[in-house]
C-alpha positions as MATLAB code, in Angstrom:
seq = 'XXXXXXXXXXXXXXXXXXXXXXXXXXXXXXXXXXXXXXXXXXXXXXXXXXXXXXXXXXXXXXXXXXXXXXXXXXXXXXXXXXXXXXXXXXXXXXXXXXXXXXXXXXXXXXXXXXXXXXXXXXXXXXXXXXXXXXXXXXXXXXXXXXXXXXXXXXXXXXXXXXXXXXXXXXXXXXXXXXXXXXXXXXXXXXXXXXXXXXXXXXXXXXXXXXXXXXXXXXXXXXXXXXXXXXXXXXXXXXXXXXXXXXXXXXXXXXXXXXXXXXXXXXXXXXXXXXXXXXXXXXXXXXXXXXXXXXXXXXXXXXXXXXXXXXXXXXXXXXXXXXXXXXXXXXXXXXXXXXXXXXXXXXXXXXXXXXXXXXXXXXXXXXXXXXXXXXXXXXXXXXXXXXXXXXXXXXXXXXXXXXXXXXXX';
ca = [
      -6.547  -18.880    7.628;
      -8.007  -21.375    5.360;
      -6.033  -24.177    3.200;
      -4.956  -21.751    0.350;
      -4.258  -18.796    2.539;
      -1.364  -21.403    4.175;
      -0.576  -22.336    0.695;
      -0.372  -19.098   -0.949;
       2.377  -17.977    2.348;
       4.071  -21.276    1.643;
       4.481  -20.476   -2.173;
       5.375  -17.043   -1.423;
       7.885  -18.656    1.314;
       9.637  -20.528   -1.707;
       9.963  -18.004   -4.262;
      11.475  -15.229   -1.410;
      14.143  -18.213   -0.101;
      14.785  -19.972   -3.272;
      13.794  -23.190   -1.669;
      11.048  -25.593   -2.831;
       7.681  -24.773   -1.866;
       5.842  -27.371    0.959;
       3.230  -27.172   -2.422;
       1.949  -30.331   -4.475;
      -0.625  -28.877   -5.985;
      -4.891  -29.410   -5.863;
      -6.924  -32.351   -7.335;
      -9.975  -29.961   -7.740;
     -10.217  -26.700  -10.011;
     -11.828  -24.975   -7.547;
      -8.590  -24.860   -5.226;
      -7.077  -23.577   -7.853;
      -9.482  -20.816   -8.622;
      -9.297  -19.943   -5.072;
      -5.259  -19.801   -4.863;
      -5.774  -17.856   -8.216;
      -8.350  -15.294   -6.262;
      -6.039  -14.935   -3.521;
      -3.220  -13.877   -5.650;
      -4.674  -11.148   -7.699;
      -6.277   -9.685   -4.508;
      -2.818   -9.498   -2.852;
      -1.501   -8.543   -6.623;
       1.469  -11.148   -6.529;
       0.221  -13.098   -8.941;
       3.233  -13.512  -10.761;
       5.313  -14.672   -7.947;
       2.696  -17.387   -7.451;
       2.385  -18.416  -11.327;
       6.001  -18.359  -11.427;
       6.450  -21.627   -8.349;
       3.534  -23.263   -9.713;
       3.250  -23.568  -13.311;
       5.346  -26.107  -13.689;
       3.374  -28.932  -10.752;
       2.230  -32.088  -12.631;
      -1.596  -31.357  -10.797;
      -1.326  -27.602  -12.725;
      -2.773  -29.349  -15.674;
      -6.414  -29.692  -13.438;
      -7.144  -25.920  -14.011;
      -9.265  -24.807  -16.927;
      -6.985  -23.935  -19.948;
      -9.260  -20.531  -19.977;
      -7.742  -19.743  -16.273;
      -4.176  -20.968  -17.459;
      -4.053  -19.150  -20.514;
      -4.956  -16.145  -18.376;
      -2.904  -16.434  -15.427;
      -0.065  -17.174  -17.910;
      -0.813  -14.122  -20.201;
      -1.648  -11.590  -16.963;
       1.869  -12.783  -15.463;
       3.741  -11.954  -19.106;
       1.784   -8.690  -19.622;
       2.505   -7.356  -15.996;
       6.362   -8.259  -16.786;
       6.011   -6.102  -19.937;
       4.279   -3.203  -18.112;
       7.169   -2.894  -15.700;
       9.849   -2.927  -18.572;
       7.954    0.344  -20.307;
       6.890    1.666  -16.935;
      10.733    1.587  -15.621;
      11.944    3.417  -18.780;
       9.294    5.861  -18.419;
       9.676    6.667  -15.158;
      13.594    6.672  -15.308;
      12.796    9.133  -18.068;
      10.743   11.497  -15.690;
      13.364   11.102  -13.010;
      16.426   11.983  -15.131;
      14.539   15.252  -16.941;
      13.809   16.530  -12.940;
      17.249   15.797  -11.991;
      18.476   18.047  -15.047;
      16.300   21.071  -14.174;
      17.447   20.888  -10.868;
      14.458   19.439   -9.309;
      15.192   17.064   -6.203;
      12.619   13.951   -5.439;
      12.805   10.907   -4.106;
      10.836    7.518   -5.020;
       8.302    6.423   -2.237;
       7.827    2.433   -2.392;
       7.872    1.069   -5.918;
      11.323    0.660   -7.383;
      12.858    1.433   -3.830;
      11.478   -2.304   -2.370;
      11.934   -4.061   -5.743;
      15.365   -4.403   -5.280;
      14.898   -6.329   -2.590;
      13.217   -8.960   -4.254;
      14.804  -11.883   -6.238;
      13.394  -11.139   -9.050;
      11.818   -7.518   -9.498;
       9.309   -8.759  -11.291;
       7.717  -10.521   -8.817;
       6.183   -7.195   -7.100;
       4.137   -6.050   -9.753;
       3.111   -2.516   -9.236;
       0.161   -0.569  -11.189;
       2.200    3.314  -10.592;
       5.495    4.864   -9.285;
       5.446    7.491   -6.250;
       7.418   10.567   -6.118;
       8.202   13.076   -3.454;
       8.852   16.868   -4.031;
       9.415   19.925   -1.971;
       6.168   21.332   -2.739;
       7.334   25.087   -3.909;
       8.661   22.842   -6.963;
       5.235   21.362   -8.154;
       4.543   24.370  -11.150;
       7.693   23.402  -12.322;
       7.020   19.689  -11.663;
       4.061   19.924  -13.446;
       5.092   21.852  -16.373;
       7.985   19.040  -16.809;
       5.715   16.575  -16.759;
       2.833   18.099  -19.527;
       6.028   18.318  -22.024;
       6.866   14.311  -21.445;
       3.742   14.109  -22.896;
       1.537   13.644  -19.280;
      -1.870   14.400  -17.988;
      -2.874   15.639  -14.640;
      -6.219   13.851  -13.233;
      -6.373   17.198  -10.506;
      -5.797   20.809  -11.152;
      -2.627   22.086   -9.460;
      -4.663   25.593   -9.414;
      -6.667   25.247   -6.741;
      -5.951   26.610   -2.840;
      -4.477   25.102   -0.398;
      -3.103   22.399   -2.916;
       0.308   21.906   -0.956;
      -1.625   20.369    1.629;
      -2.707   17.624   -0.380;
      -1.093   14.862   -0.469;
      -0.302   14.072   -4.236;
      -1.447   14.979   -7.699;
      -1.863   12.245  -10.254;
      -0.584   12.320  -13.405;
      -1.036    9.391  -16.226;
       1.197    9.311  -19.336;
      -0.844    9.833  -22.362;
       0.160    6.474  -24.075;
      -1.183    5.074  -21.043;
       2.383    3.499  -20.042;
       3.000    5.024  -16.736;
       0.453    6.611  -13.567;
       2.381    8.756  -11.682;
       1.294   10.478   -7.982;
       3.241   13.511   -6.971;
       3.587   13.385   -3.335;
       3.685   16.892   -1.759;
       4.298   15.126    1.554;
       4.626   11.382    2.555;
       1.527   10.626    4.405;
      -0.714   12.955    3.959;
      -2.547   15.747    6.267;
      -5.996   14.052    6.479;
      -6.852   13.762    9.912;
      -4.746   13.633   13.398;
      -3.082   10.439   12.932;
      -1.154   11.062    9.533;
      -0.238   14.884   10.551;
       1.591   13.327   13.536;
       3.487   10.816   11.181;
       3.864   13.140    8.499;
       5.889   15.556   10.950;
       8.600   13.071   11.116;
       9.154   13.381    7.067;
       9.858   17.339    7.140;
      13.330   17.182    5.705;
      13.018   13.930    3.561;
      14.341   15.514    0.370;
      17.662   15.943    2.695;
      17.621   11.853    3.922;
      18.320   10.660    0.348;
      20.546    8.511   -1.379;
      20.919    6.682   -5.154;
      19.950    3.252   -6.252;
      20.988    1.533   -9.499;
      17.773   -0.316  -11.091;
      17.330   -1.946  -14.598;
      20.215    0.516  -15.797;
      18.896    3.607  -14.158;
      19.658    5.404  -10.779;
      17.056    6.853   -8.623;
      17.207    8.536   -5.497;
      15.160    6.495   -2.693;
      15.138    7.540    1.324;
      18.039    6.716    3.525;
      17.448    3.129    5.503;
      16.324    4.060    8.586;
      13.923    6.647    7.194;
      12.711    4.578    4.383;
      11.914    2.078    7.248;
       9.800    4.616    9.224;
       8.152    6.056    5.518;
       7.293    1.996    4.759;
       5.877    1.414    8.757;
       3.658    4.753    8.177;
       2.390    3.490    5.136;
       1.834    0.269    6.603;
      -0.184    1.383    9.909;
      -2.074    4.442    7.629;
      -3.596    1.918    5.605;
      -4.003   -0.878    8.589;
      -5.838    2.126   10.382;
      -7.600    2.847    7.371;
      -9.458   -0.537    5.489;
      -6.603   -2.475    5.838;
      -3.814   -3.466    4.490;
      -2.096   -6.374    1.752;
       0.630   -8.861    1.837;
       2.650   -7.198   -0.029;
       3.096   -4.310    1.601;
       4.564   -6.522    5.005;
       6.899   -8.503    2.689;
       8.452   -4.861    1.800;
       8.763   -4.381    5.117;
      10.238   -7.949    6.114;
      12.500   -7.736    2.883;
      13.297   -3.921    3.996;
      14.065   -4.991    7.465;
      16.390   -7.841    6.350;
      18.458   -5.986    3.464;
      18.946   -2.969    5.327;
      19.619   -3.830    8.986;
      23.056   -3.242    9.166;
      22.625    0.361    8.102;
      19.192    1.000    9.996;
      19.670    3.014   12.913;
      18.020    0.638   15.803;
      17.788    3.330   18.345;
      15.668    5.935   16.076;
      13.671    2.989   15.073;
      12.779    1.939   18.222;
      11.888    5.557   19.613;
       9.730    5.765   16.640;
       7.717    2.768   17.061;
       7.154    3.262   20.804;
       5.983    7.168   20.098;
       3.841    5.617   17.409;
       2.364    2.702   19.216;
       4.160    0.236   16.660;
       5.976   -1.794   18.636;
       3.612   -4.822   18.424;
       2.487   -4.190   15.000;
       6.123   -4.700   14.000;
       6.651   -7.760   16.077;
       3.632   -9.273   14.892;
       5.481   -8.698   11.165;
       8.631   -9.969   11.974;
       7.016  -13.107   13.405;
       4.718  -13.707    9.973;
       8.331  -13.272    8.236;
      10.007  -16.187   10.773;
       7.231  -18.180   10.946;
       5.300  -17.909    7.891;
       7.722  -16.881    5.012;
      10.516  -18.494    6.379;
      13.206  -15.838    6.055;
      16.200  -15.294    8.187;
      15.594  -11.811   10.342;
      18.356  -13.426   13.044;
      20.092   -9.640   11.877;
      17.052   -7.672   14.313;
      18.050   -6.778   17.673;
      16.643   -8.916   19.904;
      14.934   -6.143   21.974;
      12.408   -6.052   18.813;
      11.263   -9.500   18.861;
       8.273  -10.242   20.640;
       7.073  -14.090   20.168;
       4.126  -13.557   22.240;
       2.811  -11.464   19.437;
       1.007  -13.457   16.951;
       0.650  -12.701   13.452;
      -2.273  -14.624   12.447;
      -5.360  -12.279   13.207;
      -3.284   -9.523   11.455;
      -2.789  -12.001    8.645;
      -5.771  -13.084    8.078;
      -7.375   -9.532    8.122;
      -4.718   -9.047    5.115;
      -6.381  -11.854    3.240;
     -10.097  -10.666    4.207;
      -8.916   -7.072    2.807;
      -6.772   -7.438    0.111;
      -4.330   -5.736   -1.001;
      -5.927   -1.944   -0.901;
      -8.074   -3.538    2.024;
     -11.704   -2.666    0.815;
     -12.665   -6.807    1.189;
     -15.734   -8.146   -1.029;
     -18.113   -5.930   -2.609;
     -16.428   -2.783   -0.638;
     -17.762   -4.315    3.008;
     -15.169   -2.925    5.343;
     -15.795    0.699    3.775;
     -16.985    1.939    7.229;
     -13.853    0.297    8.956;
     -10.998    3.183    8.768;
     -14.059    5.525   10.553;
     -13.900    4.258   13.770;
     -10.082    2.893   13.051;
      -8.888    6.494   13.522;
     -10.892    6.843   16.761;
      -8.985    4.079   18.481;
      -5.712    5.752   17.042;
      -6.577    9.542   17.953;
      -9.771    9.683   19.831;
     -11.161   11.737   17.101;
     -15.386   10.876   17.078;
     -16.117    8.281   13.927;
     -18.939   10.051   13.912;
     -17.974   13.048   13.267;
     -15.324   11.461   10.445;
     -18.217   10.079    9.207;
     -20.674   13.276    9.090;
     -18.071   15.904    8.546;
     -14.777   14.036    7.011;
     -12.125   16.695    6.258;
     -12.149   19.053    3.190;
      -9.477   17.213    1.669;
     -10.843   14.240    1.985;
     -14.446   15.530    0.861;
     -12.663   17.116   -2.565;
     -11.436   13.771   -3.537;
     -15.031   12.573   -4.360;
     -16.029   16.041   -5.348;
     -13.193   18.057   -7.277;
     -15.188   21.147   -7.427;
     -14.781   21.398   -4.077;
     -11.178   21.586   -4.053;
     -11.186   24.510   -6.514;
     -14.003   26.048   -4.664;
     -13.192   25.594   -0.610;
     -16.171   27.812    0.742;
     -18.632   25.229   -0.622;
     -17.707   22.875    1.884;
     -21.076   23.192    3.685;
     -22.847   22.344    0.736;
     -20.914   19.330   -0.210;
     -21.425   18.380    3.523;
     -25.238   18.242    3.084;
     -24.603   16.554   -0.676;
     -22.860   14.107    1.245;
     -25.311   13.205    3.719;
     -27.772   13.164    1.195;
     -25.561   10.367   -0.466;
     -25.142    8.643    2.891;
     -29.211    8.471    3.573;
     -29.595    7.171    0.035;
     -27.050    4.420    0.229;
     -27.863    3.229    4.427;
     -31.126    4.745    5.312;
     -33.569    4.578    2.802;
     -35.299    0.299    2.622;
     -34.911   -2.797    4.750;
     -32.081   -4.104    3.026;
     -29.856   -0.847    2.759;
     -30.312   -0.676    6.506;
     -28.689   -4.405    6.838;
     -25.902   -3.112    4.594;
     -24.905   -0.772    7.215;
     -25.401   -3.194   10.046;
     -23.100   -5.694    8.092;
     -20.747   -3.114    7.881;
     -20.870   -1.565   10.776;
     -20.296   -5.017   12.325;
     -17.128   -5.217   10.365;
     -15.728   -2.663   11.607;
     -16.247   -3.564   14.861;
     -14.616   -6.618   14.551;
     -11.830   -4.764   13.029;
     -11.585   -2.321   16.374;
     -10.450   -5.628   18.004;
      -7.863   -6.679   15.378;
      -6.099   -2.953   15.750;
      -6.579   -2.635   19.659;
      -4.794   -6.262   19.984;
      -1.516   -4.733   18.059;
      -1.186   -1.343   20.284;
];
């Protein structure tokens, strides 16, 4: 990790604890640009602006950047003001037509945080029982939403979610039909473990408003899926390990330990959840003395995960979309599924999320297969440097197969 990467866990440290950040400030604008960088890729901007606006060496950034980390920091607090009303909205008109959900993420974590402002978050997650989504949907086109994917289509209940954007633009929703999704080997395996979510519920008070979120210890194993689906895919952000650390420390008394464990040895988790308990100890600087001991692994270190957070980003696509071939052969090491063969014929589900004809139309899958290889010879295999795009990136991923295979 480089200079701000420290200082950006140190500030982050501060505003989690309450304590004073181990944070002067920089004497050059371009530390601060990069700080700035760092925390709109791991979107936690505000928590960042909020511990350091106020440091006498502030006043060395550009008034342009100030003005619009300031104003980015105020808007996001506005957006999740009319996004929580909307939403609560939503929630309350499926809880009067009898519809049962549960909130995946989101709201569920912010109340974890100090402040719930400090996890900004662009959309809210829902899960239903799938036999409810024509009613789901209809509920949602008279609050005045739009759905980005036709619910008419077949096979739709084994996609993962429909999205659905409010038409003033103040709320993005995604329907969850399941938790993980059914995409490939890995996330059919931990989506097995979610079959009777809608019965592992209970209600939160936020901003006013309840909400039904997932029992501790299966919120626990819904927010570790999450975590190693998207690690296995491109990677994964900072954020999403402080939910987990924050999760882990505000729920432990009521986590069951045992059903935990069991699922993170089935899962090949156990070191991938050391390695984030350690980043929270060592890095963050929170108290997680509540853990069993038989979870805490020292020997695990957290920094190569870490810094393939900060290479990634928060959605973990990297600069200019580099580690786009990484989640290929990711699953392999998972599954032993061929990344070739996710590569040259990637599932239809997958395929009908870049071409939505496709998912109205199943039985074209063999032509959207050639389409896409056509696509795949015109980006990598057509000129000198399109050919060192794919070695780059090919490279990449390699170098991510070791990060993964030292956490299993």
């Amino acid at each position: 990790m480089n200079t701000q990467e420290r200082d950006f866990l140190k500030i982050i440290s501060a505003a989690l604890t309450g304590q004073t950040a181990e944070f002067t400030g920089y004497r050059t604008e371009e530390e601060w640009k990069c700080l700035y960088k760092i925390s709109v890729h791991q979107n936690l901007w505000p928590m960042i602006y909020e511990q350091i606006y106020r440091l006498a060496l502030y006043t060395v950034v550009a008034p342009d950047i100030r003005n619009q980390w300031m104003s980015e920091t105020v808007a996001a607090a506005g957006r999740q003001i009319v996004q929580t009303e909307r939403f609560a909205k939503l929630c309350e008109t499926l809880q009067e037509h009898g519809i049962r959900y549960v909130v995946l993420k989101g709201i569920s974590c912010k109340i974890w945080y100090p402040k719930s402002e400090l996890r900004p978050s662009g959309d809210e997650d829902i899960l239903i029982d799938p036999g409810d989504l024509q009613k789901v949907d209809e509920i949602l086109k008279t609050l005045h939403f739009i759905n980005e994917e036709s619910i008419h289509v077949p096979d739709v209940k084994d996609e993962q979610e429909i999205s659905y954007l409010a038409q003033d633009n103040s709320l993005y929703v995604e329907v969850h039909l399941n938790v993980i999704g059914k995409e490939n080997q890995m996330q059919r395996h931990l989506n097995s473990r979610f079959y009777d979510s809608l019965d592992q519920t209970e209600e939160i008070m936020f901003e006013g408003h309840r909400f039904f979120v997932l029992e501790p210890t299966t919120q626990m194993i819904q927010l570790m899926s999450h975590f190693y689906k998207h690690f296995y895919g491109s990677g994964v952000g900072v954020r999403q390990m402080i939910d987990l650390i924050l999760g882990t420390q505000k729920l432990s008394g009521r986590i069951d330990w045992k059903q935990f464990e069991k699922f993170l040895e089935e899962s090949h988790m156990r070191k991938l959840f050391a390695a984030i308990l350690n980043a929270g100890t060592d890095y963050l600087h929170l108290d997680l003395s509540m853990v069993p001991k038989g979870f805490v692994n020292k020997s695990v270190r957290p920094e190569i995960l870490m810094e393939d957070m900060f290479t990634g980003g928060i959605y973990g696509f990297g600069e200019n979309n580099d580690r786009k071939l990484a989640g290929f052969s990711a699953v392999a090491i998972d599954s032993g599924e061929s990344k070739w063969k996710r590569i040259l014929f990637p599932s239809r589900i997958r395929l009908g999320s870049r071409y939505p004809k496709l998912r109205e139309k199943p039985f074209l899958y063999p032509c959207y297969i050639l389409r896409r290889w056509w696509e795949l010879f015109g980006e990598y295999g057509t000129g000198r440097e399109k050919r060192k795009l794919l070695k780059k990136r090919m490279t990449i991923a390699k170098k991510r197969d070791k990060v993964l295979k030292y956490y299993r």
